[in-house]
MIROTOR-800017 format. One record per residue (C-alpha): residue number from 1; chain; x, z, y negated. Coordinates in steps of 0.2 Angstrom, whole numbers. Layout:
% residues N
PT  NUM  A  X  Z  Y
...
% end
This chain:
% residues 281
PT  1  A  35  -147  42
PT  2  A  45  -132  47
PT  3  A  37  -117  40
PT  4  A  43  -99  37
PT  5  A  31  -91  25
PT  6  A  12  -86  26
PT  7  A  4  -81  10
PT  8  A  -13  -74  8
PT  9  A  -22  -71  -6
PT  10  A  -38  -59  -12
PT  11  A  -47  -60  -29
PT  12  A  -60  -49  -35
PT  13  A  -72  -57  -49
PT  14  A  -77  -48  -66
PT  15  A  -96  -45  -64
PT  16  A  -107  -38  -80
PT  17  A  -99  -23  -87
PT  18  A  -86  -21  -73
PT  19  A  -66  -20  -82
PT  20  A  -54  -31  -74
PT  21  A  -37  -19  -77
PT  22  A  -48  -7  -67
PT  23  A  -49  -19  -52
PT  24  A  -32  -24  -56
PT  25  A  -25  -6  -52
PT  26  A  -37  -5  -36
PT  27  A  -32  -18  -28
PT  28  A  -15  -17  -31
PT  29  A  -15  1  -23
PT  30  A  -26  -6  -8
PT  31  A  -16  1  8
PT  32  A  -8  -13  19
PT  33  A  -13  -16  37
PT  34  A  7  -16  43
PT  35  A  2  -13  63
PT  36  A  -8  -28  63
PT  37  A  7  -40  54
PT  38  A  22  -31  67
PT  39  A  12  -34  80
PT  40  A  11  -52  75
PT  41  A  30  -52  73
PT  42  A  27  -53  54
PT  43  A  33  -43  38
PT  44  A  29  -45  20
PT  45  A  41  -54  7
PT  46  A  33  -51  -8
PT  47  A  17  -42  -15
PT  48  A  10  -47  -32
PT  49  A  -6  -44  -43
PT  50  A  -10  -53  -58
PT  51  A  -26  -55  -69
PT  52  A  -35  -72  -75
PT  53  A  -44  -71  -90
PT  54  A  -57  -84  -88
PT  55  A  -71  -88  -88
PT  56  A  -72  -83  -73
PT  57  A  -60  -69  -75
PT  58  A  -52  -62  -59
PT  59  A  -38  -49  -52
PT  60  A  -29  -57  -38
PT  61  A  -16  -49  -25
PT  62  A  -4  -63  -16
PT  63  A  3  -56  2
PT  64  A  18  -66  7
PT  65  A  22  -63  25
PT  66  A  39  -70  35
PT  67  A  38  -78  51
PT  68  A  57  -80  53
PT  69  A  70  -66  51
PT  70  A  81  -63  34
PT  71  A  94  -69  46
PT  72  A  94  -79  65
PT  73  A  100  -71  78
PT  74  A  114  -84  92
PT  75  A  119  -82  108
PT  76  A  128  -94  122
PT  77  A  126  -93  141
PT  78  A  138  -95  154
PT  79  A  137  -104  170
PT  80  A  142  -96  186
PT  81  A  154  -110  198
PT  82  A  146  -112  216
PT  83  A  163  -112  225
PT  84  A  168  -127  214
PT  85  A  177  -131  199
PT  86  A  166  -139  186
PT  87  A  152  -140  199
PT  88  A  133  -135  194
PT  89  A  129  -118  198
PT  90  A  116  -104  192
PT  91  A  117  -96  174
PT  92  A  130  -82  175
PT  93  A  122  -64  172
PT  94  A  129  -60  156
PT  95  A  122  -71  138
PT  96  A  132  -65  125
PT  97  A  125  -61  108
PT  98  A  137  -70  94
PT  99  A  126  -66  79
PT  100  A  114  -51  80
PT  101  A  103  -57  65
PT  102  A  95  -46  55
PT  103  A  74  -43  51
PT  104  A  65  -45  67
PT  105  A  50  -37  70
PT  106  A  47  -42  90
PT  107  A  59  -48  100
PT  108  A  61  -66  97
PT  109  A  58  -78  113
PT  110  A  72  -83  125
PT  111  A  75  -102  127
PT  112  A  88  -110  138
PT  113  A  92  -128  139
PT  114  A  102  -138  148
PT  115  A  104  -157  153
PT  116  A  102  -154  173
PT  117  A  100  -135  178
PT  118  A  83  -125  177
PT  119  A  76  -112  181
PT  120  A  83  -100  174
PT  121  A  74  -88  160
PT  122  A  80  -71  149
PT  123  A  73  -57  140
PT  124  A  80  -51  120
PT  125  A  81  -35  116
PT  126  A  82  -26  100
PT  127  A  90  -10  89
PT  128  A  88  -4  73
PT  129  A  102  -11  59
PT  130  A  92  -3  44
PT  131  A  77  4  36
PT  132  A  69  -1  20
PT  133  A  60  8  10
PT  134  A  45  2  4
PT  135  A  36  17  -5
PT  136  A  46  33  -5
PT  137  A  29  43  -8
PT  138  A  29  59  -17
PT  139  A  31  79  -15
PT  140  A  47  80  -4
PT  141  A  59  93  -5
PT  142  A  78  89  1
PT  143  A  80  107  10
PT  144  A  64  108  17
PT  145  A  70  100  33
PT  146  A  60  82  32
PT  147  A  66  71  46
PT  148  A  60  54  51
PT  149  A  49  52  68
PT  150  A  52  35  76
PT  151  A  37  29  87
PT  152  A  33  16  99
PT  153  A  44  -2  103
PT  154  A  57  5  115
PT  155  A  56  -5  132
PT  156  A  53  6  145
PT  157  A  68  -1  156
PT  158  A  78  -16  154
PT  159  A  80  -25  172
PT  160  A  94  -40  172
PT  161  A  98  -53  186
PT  162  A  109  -39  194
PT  163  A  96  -25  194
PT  164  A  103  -16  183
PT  165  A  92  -3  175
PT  166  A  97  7  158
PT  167  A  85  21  147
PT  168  A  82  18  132
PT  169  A  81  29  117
PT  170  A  73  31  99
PT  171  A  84  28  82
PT  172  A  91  42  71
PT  173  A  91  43  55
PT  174  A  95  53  39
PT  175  A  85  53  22
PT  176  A  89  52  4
PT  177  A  78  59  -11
PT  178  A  78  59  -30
PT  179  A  63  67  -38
PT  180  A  54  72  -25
PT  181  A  54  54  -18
PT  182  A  61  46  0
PT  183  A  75  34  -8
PT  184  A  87  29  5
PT  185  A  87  31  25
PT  186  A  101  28  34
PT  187  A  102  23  52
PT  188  A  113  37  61
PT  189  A  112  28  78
PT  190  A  104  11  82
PT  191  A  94  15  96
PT  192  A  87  4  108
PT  193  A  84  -7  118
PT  194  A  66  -10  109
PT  195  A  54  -24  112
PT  196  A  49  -22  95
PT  197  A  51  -12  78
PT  198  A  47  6  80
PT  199  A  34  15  68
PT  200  A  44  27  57
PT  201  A  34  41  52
PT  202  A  41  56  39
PT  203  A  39  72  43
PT  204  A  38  84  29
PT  205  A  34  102  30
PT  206  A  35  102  9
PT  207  A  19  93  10
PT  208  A  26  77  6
PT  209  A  16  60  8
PT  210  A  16  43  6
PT  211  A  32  38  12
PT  212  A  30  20  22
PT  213  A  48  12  28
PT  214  A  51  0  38
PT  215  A  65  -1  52
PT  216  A  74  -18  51
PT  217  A  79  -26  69
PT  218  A  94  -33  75
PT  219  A  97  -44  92
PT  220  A  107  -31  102
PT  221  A  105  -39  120
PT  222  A  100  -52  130
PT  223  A  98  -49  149
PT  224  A  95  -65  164
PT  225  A  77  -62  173
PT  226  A  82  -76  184
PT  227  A  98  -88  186
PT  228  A  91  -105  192
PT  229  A  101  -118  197
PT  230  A  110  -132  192
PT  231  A  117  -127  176
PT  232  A  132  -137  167
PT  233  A  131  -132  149
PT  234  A  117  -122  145
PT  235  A  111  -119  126
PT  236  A  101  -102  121
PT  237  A  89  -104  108
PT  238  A  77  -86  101
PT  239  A  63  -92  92
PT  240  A  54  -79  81
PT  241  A  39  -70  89
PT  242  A  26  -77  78
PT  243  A  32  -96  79
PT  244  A  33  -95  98
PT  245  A  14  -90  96
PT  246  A  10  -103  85
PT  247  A  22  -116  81
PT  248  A  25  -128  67
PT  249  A  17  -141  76
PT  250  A  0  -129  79
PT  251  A  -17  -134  65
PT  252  A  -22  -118  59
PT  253  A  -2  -109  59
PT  254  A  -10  -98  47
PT  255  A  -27  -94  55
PT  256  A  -23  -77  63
PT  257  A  -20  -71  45
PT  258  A  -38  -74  41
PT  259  A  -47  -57  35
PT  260  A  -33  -50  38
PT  261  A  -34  -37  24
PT  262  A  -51  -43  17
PT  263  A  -61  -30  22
PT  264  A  -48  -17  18
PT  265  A  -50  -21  1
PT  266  A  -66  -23  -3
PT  267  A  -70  -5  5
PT  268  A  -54  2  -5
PT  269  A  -60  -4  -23
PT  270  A  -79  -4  -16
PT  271  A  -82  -22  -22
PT  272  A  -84  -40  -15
PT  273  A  -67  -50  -12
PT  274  A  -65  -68  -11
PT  275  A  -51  -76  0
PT  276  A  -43  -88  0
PT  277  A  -35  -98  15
PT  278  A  -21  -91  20
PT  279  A  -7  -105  18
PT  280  A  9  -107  28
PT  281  A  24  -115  19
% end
């Protein structure tokens, strides 16, 4: 079954005295783990709570994590001739992005198929497209010169067939507020080329805190590591970060997301939590 969610779920039982909406409103505020997640290629769907008034009666929190981007990125590969017309020859140099896709978090995985070359292998790279907003936090002042510092994900140097090497630099940004809250960020310039989704970090000197955004990752290049030989007409594929790590086809697809945030919880609302296995679907 192809799979493209992983949801995982907390609950925290009502012992003696204890109120339920004051575990509900814990573990609702209960910080997320993000670095763990984009290193895993992962970002969060959805983010409930709900109570159950039993008996047993119980506040539950449902994390729903996407293994697959809000949009796939394409790309098709050209085959360089060997003197001759039509005849099999190594991958050309250049892959040429044709949809740049949209919420990657790593780099997805380069594929290329073809029905007699091999061989040949390439390297994805990425660039910011946009930012979300997930919490705009509190305290910040318009003029008080608040800017966002990206950190981490640029590749050092990209390298392709030709030896080609190219810097890379960090996304700019501009930020929007309404009462004293981050509400937009617009992407200035895109960056690049990253491995993976740079941590944005707001810089306030109003005192402002709390802000959490998240940059959301386009394809911007694909560069040949090697050419092979033998190509006649070779297919690109970019499978996801995390389904190249554990595959449809794997037993436990979901097992890396075990305790996961378990432990966070329990030490945020100082109470035992039970989880549940974290399903993929």
């Amino acid at each position: 079954m192809a799979t493209s969610t992983i949801t995982c779920t907390y609950r925290i039982y009502q012992t003696g005295v204890s109120a339920v909406g004051t575990f509900a409103t814990n573990i609702a505020a209960a910080p997320i783990d993000y670095s763990y997640i984009y290193q895993n290629g992962l970002y969060v769907a959805s983010d409930t709570t709900t109570t159950v008034f039993g008996p047993p009666s119980y506040v539950q929190r449902a994390l729903v994590l996407n293994m697959l981007p809000s949009s796939a990125a394409t790309a098709t590969a050209a085959v360089q001739p060997e003197g001759v017309a039509g005849g099999y020859g190594p991958l050309s140099t250049a892959v040429t992005v044709t949809g740049a896709g949209e919420d990657y978090v790593q780099a997805p995985q380069v594929g290329i198929a073809d029905p007699t070359g091999s061989g040949a292998s390439a390297v994805a790279y990425l660039n910011v497209v946009a930012v979300q907003v997930i919490k705009g936090g509190t305290g910040y002042l318009p003029a008080s010169g608040n800017v966002v510092q990206p950190a981490g994900g640029l590749a050092p140097f990209v390298v392709g067939a030709g030896g080609a090497a190219s810097g890379a630099a960090q996304a700019t940004f501009t930020l929007g507020f309404a009462g004293g809250a981050v509400q937009t960020c617009t992407v200035n310039t895109n960056g690049g080329p990253y491995s993976f989704a740079p941590t944005l970090n707001v810089f306030s000197p109003s005192g402002g805190v709390g802000a959490v955004l998240r940059a959301r990752m386009q394809v911007s290049q694909i560069n040949v590591r090697t050419q092979g030989q033998g190509y006649t007409n070779p297919t690109v594929s970019l499978t996801p970060y995390y389904k190249a790590q554990a595959p449809d086809t794997a037993t436990k697809q979901a097992g890396l997301l075990y305790a996961w945030m378990r432990r966070i919880i329990e030490n945020y609302c100082n109470s035992p939590v039970y989880e549940l296995a974290p399903v993929a679907a």
